[in-house]
Wavefront OBJ file of the C-alpha trace (Angstrom):
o trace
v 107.285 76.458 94.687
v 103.762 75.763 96.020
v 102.798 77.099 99.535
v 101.986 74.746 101.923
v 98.416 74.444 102.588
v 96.191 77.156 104.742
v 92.990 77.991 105.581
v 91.765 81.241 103.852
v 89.160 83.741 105.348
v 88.231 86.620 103.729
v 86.313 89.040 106.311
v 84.335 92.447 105.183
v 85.183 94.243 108.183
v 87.820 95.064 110.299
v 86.038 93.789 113.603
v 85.262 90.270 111.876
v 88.912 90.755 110.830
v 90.354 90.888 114.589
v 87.554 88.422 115.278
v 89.738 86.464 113.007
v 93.204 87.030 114.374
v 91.991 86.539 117.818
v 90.618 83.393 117.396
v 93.238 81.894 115.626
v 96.296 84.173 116.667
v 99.827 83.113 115.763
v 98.879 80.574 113.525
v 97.353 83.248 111.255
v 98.543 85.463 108.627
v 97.169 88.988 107.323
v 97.623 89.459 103.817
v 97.036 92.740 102.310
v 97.903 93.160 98.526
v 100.107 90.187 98.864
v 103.281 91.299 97.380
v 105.326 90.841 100.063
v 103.496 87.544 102.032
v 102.998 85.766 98.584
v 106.137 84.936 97.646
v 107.170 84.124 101.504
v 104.499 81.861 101.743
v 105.714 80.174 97.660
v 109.368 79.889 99.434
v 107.787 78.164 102.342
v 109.522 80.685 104.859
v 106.311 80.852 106.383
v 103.333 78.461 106.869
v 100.747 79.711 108.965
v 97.709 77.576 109.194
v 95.139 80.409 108.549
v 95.309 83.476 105.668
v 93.144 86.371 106.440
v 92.418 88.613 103.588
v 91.611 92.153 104.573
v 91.083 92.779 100.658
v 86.828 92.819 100.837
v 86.912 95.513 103.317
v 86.080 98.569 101.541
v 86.236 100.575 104.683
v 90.053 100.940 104.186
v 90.221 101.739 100.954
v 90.235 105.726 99.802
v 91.373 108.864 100.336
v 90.014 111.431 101.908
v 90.389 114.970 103.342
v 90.478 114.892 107.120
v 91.133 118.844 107.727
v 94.407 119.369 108.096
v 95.521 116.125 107.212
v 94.717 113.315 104.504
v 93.569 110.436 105.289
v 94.805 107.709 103.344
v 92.736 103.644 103.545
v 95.582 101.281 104.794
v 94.312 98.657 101.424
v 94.314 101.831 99.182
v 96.505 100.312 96.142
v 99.956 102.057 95.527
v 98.585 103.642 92.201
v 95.242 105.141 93.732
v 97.321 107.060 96.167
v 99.923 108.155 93.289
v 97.298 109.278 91.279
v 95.216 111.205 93.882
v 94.657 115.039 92.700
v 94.292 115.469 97.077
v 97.869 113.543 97.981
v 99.514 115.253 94.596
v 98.409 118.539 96.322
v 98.948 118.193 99.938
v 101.573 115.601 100.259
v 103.552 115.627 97.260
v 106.906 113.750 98.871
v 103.940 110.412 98.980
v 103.225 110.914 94.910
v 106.837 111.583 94.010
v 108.083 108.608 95.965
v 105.411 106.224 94.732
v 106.625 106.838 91.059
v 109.483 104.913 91.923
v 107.844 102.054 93.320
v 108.197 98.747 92.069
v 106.690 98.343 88.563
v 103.159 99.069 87.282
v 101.764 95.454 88.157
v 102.631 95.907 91.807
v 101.374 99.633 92.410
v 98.096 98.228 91.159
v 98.451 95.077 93.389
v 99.887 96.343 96.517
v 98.534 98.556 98.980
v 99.701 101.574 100.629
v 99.261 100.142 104.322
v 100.339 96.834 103.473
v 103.834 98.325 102.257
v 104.044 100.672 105.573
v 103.411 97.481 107.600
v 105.637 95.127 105.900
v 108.327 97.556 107.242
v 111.063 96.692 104.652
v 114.052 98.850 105.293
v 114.842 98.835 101.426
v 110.624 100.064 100.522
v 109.918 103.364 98.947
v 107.690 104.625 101.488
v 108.597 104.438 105.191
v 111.279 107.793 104.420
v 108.482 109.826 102.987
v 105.709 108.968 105.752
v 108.567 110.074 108.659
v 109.854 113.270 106.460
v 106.170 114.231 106.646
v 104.945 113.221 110.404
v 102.739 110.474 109.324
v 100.390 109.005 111.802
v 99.538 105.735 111.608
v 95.739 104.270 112.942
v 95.804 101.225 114.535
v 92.875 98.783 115.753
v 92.842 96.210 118.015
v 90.296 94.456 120.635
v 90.841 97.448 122.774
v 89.942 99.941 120.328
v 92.272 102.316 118.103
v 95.372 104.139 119.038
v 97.482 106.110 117.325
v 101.107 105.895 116.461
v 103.361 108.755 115.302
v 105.663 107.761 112.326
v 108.935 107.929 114.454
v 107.441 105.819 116.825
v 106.013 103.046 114.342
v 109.249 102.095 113.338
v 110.411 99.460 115.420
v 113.354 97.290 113.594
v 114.032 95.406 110.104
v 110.479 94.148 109.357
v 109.015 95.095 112.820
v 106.173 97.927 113.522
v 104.647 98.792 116.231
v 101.525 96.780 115.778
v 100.679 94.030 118.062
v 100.128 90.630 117.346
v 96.026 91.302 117.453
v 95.862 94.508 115.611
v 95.467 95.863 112.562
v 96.567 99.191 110.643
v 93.454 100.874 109.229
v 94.580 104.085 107.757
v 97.459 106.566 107.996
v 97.117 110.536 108.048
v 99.577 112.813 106.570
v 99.430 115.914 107.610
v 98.996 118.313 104.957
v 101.973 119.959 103.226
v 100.658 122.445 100.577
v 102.966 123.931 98.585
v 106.285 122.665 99.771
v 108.192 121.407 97.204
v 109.405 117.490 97.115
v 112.178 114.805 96.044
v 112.575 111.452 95.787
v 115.982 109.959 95.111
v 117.442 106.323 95.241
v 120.048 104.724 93.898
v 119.506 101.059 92.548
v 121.753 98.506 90.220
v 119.085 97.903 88.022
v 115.415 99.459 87.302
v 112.853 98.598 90.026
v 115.331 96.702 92.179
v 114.981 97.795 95.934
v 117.188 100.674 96.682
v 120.291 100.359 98.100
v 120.090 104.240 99.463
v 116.930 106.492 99.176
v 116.299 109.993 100.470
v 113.325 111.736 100.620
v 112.973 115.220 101.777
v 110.683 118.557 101.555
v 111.612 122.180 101.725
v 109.152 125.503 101.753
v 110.189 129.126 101.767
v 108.710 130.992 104.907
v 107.716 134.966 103.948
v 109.706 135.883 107.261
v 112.636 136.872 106.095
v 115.305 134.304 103.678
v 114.276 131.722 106.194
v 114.154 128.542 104.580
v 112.484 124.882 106.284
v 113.360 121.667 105.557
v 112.453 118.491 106.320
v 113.329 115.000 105.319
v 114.927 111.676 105.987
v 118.795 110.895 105.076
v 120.084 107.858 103.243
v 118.875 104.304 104.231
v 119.554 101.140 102.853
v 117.792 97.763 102.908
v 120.932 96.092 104.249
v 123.851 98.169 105.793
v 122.710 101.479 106.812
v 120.001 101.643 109.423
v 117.571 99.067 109.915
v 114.394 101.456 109.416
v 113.623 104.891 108.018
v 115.922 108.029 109.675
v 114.335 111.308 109.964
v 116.667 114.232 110.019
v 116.289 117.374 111.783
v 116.011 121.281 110.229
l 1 2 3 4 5 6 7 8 9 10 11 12 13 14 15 16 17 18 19 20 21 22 23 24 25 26 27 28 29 30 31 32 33 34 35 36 37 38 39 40 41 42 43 44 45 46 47 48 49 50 51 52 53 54 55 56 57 58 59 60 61 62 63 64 65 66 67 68 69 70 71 72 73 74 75 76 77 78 79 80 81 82 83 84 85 86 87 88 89 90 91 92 93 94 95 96 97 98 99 100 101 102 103 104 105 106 107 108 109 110 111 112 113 114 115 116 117 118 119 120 121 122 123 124 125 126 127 128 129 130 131 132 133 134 135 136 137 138 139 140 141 142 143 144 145 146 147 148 149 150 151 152 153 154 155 156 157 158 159 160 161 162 163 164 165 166 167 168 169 170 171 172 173 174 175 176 177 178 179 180 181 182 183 184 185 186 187 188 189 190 191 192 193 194 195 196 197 198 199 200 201 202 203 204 205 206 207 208 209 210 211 212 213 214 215 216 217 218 219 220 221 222 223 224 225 226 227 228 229 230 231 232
């Protein structure tokens, strides 16, 4: 199918971008990588009247070290993150779980903050960011806050960004050295998972004490409408 016909604006920063929104509010439509809005908009399940690209903004793209944490550009594609020597060192649960992800064609097309936002229940990434106590930056007319993974969350498909803001980067803390797994069970290869579990362990030098973190089994359509995170 065709999508119905929209206006398209394609700012090159994020204040032109919530210039955008806030002019034109729920008639408008942020598209990231587009593999999730593009075929809503070909199914005409949505129509908004205005598209606004956040793709020309090269201020959220990247990876970077931020200290103790990584800080990771919400329009940084799927495979730039997988293949970053800094996330493959500090946050090895993100690599691991991105090597599941879709196919080829889509890591390279969709975007690590796009996915996070689109809040699927059934995506690859929403276990790993709340196994490792992601925070997630978000901008708005009032300036940026920040949201802690288990509180970012909401429902099936709902975050806690507002109508007039925009997610602009997400740190992970760093997690050097703790081993990682990422495990889902589909039907058929690269089909959404119907269970996933992601989860980290390290061995502390104090004794046989052993710490581990993760999230337990969710599903994109019985289980639990978001990511879980378990405790230990």
């Amino acid at each position: 199918m065709i999508p119905a016909a929209f206006e398209y604006v394609a700012p090159t920063s994020v204040e032109e971008a919530l210039a955008a929104l806030a002019e034109h509010g729920d008639d408008a439509k942020v598209i990231a990588g587009g593999q999730s809005l593009l075929p809503v908009l070909r199914m005409r399940l949505n129509a908004p009247e205005w598209v606004i690209d956040l793709g020309r903004i090269d201020s959220l793209r990247g990876v970077r070290d931020g200290g103790d944490h990584l800080v990771i550009g919400a329009m940084t594609t799927h495979h730039d993150v997988g293949q970053d020597p800094l996330v493959h060192e500090h946050a090895l649960l993100v690599s691991k779980a991105i090597t599941h992800l879709a196919d080829a064609q889509v890591r390279h097309r969709g975007t690590f903050g796009g996915a996070l936002a689109h809040a699927d229940p059934a995506g690859d990434l929403g276990a790993p960011a709340r196994a490792l106590g992601a925070t997630f930056m978000v901008q708005g007319p009032g300036g940026t806050r920040e949201v802690p993974a288990d509180d970012f969350f909401v429902d099936l498909f709902e975050t806690a960004i507002s109508d007039d803001e925009i997610l602009t980067e997400v740190r992970v803390p760093k997690h050097t050295g703790w081993g990682a797994s990422y495990e889902k069970f589909v039907r058929i290869a690269h089909q959404w998972p119907i269970v996933a579990v992601a989860g980290e362990s390290v061995a502390r030098m104090t004794g046989r004490k052993v710490v581990v973190r993760g999230s337990p089994p969710r599903s994109g359509s019985t289980a639990t409408p978001s990511p879980r995170r378990a405790s230990g």
